[in-house]
N, C-alpha and C positions, 0 to 999 in steps of 0.2 A: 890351291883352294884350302884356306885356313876351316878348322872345326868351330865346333860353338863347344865348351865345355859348360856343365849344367850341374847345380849341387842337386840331388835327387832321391836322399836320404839323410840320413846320420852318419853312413859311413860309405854310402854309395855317389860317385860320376858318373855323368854318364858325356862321353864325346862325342858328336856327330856331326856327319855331315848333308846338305842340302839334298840332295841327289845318293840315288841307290848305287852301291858301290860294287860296279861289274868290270871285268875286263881289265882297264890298267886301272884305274881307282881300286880295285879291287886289291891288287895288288899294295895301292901305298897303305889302304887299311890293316892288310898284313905287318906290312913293316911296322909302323906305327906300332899296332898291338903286342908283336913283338920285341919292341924297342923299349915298350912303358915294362914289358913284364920283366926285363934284365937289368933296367934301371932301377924299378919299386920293387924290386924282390921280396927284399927286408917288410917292404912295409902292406904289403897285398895279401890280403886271401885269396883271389880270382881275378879273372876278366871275363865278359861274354861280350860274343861280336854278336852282328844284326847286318841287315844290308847298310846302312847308313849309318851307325852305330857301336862305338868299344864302351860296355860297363865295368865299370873298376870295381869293386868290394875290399875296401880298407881295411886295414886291421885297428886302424886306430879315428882318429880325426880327419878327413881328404887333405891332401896338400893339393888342394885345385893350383892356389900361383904356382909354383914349385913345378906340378904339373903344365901350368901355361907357358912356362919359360919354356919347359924341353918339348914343348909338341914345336915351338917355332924354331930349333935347333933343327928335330928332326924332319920336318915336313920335307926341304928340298932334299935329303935323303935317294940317293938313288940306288938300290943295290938290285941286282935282280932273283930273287931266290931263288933255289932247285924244287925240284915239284915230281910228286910220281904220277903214272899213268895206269890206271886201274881197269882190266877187262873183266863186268861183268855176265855174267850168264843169265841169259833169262827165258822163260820159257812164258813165249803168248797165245799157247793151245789157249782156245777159251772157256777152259774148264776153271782155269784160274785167273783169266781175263777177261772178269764177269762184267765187263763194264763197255766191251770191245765192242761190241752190238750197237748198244747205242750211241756211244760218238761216232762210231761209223756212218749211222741213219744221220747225225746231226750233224755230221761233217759233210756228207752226202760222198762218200770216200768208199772206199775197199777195205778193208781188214788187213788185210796184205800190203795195201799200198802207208796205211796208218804203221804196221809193222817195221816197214823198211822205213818211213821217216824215222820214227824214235831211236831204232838200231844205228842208224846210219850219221847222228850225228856227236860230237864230242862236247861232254858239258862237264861244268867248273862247280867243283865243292864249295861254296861260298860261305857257310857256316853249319853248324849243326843246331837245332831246336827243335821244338815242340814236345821230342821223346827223347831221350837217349839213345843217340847212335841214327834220329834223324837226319840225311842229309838234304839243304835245300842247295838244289843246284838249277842253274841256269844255263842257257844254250839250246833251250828246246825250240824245234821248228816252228816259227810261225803260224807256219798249216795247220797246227799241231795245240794252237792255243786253246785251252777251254775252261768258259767259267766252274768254279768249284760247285757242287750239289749245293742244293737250297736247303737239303734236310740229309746230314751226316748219316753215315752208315753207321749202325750201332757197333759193329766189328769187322774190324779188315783185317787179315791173316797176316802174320810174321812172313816179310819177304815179298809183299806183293808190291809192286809197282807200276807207279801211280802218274795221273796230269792233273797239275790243279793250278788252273791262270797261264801265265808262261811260264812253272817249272815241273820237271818231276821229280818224284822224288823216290824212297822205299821204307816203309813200313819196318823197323828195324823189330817190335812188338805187334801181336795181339791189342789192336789198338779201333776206338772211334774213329773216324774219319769222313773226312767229304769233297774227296779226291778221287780221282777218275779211274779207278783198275784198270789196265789192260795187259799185266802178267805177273808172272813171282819169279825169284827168284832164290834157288838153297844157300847164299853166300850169308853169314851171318853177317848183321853188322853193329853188334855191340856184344862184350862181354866184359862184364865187371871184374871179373877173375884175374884179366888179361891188362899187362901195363906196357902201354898205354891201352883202355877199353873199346878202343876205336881205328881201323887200321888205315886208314887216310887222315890226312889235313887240309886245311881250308886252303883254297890253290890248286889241289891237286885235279886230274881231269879224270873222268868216268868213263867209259866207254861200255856200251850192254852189245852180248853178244847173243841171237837168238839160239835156242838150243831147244831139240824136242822133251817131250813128256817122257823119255825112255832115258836122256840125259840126262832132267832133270830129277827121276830118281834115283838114278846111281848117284848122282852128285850127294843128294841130299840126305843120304844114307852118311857119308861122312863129311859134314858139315866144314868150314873150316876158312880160317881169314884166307883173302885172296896174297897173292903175292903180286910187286909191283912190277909191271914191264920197262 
């Protein structure tokens, strides 16, 4: 499945593709993006990925042809990359899973049984946006689907997470949002200080682990990147 490349500024591309890019697509967006970044080194300030989408940020003029010729180099590309496996902790007492209530009434479910769907299944980093240290990951349960708030919450807590459509995600700031709370967790997930500011990559897989209120104090007392399994 060939991209569309797009000129999209003065010194912005943008590549993409037809279809949201999960699963094995997901994967050749990786290579791809990784591919342009070791080729254009010299000549890039950035890239940012999307679900169907790599934006390039030039440093100079696009080389879109240049760019044309090696996307059809690289497409049939087969490599499979390594990827970590991240266990988070989270805790869904509803003192921080203010939102648990009512998808529960609107799901017409159990709290407990909403619990163990989210806990129970393994989701894929697919990119980072919205904030810093966003992740949008996919793999949420069906059951599990629900549309986003009609009128955003003026502030959702550093840590909470969240269902908003089919993905969830976490709240890595003090942040607006209009996504679903149903817990928090103490694992940071961004610090500027820290190279790289972010301790997963796109590929990698998430894993939440429930933990009570008595856990998630002690955790949160010493904050601290997770390490990979």
């Amino acid at each position: 499945m060939n991209p569309e490349i797009k000129h999209i500024g003065p010194k912005l591309t943008e590549i993409s593709w037809p279809i949201w890019m999960v699963g094995d697509l997901l994967m050749k967006r990786i290579q791809v993006e990784s591919s342009i970044q070791k080729k254009f080194s010299n000549e890039i300030l950035e890239t940012r990925a999307g679900y169907q989408t790599i934006c390039i940020h030039w440093k100079e003029k696009p080389e879109n042809e240049v760019l044309s010729k090696f996307l059809n180099q690289v497409q049939n590309i087969s490599k499979t990359p390594e990827f970590n496996v991240w266990e988070i902790p989270v805790c869904y007492d509803p003192t921080f899973g203010k939102d648990l209530k009512a998808v529960s009434e609107t799901k017409s479910m159990q709290i407990q049984e909403i619990i163990g769907l989210h806990s129970e299944s393994s989701y894929q980093l697919n990119f980072y946006g919205f904030l810093p240290g966003f992740m949008y990951l996919s793999g949420l349960n069906p059951l599990l689907t629900h549309p986003r708030k009609a009128v955003p919450d003026r502030i959702i807590e550093a840590g909470s997470v969240a269902i908003g459509g089919n993905q969830t995600g976490i709240y890595p700031h003090d942040s607006p949002g209009g996504w679903h709370v149903i817990g928090k967790t103490p694992t940071p997930f961004f610090d500027p200080f820290c190279d790289p500011p972010v301790w997963a990559k796109p590929g990698d897989q998430i894993r939440f682990t429930p933990i009570t209120m008595a856990e998630y104090d002690r955790m949160s007392a010493h904050p601290k990147f997770p390490k990979a399994k």
